[in-house]
C-alpha positions in Angstrom: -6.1 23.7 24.8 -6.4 24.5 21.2 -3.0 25.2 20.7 -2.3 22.3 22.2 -4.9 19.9 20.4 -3.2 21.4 16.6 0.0 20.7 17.3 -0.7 17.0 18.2 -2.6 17.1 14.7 0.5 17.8 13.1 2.3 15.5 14.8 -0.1 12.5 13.7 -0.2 13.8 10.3 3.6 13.9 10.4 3.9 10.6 11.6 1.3 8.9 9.5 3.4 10.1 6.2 6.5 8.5 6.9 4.4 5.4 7.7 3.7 2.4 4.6 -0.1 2.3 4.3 -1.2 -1.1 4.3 -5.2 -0.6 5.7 -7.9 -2.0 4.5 -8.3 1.2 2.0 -6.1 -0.2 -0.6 -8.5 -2.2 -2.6 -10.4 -1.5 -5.6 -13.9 -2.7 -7.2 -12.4 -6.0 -9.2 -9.8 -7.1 -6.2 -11.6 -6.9 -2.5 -8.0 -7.4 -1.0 -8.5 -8.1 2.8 -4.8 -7.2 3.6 -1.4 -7.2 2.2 2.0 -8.7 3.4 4.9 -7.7 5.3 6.8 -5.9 3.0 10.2 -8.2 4.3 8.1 -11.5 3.1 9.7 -11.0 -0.4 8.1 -14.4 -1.6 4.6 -13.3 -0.5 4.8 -9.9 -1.8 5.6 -11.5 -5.5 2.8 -13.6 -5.3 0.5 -10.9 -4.3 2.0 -8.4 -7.3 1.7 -11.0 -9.3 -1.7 -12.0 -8.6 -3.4 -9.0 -9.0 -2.2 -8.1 -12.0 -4.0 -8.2 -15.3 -0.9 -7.5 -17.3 2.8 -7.2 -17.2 5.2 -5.2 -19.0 7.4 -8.3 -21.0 11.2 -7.1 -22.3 12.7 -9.3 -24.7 15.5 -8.3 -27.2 14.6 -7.5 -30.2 14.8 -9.0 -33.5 13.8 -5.2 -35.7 16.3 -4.1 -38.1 16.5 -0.5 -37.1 17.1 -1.9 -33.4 18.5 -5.2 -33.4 19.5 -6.6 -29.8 18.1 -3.5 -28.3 15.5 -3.9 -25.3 12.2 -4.2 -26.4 9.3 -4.0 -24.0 5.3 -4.7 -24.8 2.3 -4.6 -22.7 0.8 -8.3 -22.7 -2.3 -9.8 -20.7 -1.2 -12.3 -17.8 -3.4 -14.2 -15.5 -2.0 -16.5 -12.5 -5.4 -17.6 -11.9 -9.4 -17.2 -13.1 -11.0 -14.2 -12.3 -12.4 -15.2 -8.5 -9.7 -18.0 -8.0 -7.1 -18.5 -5.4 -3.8 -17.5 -6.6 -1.3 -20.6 -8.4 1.8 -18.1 -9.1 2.0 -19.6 -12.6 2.1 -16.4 -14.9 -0.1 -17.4 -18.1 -0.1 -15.8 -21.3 -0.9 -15.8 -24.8 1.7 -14.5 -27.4 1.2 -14.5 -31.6 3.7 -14.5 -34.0 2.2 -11.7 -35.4 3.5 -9.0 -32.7 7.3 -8.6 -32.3 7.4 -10.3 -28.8 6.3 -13.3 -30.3 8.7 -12.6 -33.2 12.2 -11.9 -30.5 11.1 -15.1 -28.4 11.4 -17.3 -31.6 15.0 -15.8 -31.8 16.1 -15.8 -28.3 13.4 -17.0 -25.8 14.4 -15.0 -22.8 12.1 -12.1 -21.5 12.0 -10.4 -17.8 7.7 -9.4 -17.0 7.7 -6.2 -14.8 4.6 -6.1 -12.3 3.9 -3.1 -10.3 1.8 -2.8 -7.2 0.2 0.2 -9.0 -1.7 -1.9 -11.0 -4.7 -1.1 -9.3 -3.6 2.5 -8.2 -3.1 1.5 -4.8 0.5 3.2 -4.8 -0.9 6.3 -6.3 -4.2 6.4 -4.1 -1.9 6.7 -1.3 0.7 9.4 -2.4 2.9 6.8 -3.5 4.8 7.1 -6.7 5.3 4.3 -8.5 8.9 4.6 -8.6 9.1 4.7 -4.9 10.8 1.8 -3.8 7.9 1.6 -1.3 5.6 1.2 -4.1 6.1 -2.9 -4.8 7.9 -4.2 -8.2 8.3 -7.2 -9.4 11.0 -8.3 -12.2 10.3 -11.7 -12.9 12.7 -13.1 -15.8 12.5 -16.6 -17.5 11.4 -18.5 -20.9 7.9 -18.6 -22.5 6.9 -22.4 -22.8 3.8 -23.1 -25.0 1.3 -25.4 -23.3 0.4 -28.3 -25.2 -3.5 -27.9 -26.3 -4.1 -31.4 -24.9 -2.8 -31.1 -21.3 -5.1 -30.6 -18.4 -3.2 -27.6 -17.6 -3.9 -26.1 -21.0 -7.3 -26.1 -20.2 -6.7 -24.5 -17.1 -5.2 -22.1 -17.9 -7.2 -21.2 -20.9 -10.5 -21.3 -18.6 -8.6 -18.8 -16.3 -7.2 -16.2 -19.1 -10.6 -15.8 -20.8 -12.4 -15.5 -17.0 -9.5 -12.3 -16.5 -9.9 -11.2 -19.9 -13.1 -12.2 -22.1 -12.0 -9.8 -24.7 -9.2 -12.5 -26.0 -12.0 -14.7 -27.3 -12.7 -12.7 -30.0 -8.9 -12.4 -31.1 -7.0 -16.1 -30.0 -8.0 -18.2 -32.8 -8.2 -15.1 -35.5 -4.4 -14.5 -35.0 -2.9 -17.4 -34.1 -2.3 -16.6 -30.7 -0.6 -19.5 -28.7 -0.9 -20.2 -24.8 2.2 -20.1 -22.9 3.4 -20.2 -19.2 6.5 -18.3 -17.8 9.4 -21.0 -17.2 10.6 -18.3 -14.4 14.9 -18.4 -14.1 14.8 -15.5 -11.4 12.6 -13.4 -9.4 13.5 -9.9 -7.9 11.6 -7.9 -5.5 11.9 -4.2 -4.7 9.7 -3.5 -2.0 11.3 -0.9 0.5 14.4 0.8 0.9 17.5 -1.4 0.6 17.6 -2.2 -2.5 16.3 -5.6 -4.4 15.9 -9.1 -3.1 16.0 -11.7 -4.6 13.3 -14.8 -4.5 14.2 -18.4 -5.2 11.2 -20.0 -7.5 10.9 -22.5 -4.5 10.1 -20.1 -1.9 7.9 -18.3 -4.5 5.5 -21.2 -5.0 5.3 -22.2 -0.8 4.3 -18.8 -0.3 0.7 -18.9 1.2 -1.8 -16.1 0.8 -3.5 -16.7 4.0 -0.5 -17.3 6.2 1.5 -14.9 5.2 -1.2 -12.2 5.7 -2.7 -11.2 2.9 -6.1 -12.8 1.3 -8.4 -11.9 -1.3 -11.5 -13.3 0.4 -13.9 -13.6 -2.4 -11.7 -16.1 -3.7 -12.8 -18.4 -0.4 -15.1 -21.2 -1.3 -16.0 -21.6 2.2 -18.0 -18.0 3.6 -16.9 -19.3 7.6 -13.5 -18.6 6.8 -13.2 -15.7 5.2 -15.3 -14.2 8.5 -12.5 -15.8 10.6 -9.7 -14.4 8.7 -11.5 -10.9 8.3 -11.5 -10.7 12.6 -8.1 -11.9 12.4 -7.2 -9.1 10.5 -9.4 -6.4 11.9 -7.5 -7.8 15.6 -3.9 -6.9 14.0 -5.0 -3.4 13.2 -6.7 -2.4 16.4 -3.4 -4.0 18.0 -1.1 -1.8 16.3 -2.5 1.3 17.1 -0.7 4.2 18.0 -1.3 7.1 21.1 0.4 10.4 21.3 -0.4 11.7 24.7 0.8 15.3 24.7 0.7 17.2 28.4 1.0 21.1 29.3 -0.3 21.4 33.0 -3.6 20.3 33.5 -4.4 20.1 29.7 -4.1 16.7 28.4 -4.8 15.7 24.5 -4.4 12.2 23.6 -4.6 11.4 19.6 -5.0 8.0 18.4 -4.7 6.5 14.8 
């Protein structure tokens, strides 16, 4: 019975490795995320790259002497919403003149923002590399538009940066920093074997968190529904549970996870 009640251990473990982890374990103290989307929902897995990040990786070409026209890449603050704030999909950023991607944008405003599902760790919490095309990327390429300081949307998205990143107070008005909003061209996803997909801007914006899966619930205004969507979820996991039943004359061991 022993023998029998190891070798359906391995057989779980086994099984369990080769399977995408998307339980309720992949969340960290400043993002309670409830779920996360089917990783062949392309549109829905950008939005929820996008929205949990705090920063992107932005290329742009650069304008240096020593490396003119070579890709140049810099680590810049984003928010798509305020900290506690349903998700818009609008990347937000502020840029200064001052730093070379500010510089290369005056030159040639085209740049691709790189967001990675290991943001938070939750790739590397669950033996994921982050090059693993099973750990989420999102290349999102386009122009930097400055918002005008008078439009309702520049206050938006002002409000929403400093909630995500309080720390820029201190620094926007000292250096000239200007707000800006990604103008997005094309959107690729890489989010499983197969190689990329790509994401019309369209089907990028319809996507909905709650629909399509995946919900940070402290971002609900209303406390009944994010109860309702949390039994939702907690009924798709029990659902797809899975039984090995392993028999060797009258000893039976069934493992369930």
């Amino acid at each position: 019975m022993a023998k029998l009640l190891f070798f359906g251990m391995l057989i779980a473990v086994s099984s369990c490795l080769s399977i995408r982890d998307f339980s309720l374990n992949a969340s960290n103290e400043s993002n309670d995320i409830e779920n996360v989307p089917n990783h062949t929902d392309y549109a829905a897995v950008a939005r929820y790259v996008v929205h949990k990040s705090e920063w992107a990786s932005m290329g742009t070409l650069s304008t240096l002497k020593t490396i003119n026209g070579f890709p140049m890449v810099n680590i810049i603050s984003v928010a798509d919403s305020g900290k506690d704030e349903p998700s818009t999909g609008h990347i937000y950023f502020y840029l200064t003149n001052l730093d070379y991607t500010g510089q290369d944008l005056m030159k040639n405003n085209k740049l691709t923002a790189m967001f990675s599902n290991d943001q938070d760790l939750e790739c590397s919490k669950n033996g994921v590399d982050p090059m693993e095309p099973t750990c989420a990327r999102i290349m999102i390429s386009g122009s930097a538009v400055e918002l005008d300081k008078s439009s309702d949307e520049f206050q938006f998205a002002n409000k929403s940066f400093l909630s995500r990143h309080p720390a820029a107070a201190t620094w926007v008005e000292t250096h000239n920093f200007y707000l800006c909003k990604l103008d997005i061209s094309q959107i690729i996803v890489l989010d499983w074997y197969g190689g990329p997909h790509y994401v019309s801007t369209e089907d990028y914006y319809n996507a909905n968190e709650t629909l399509n899966g995946f919900l940070y619930d402290k971002f609900l205004s209303n406390p009944r529904q994010s109860l309702d969507q949390r039994g939702s979820v907690n009924n798709m996991h029990n659902e797809n549970k899975i039984k090995i039943k392993i028999e060797k004359g009258n000893d039976k061991v069934t493992i369930e996870f």
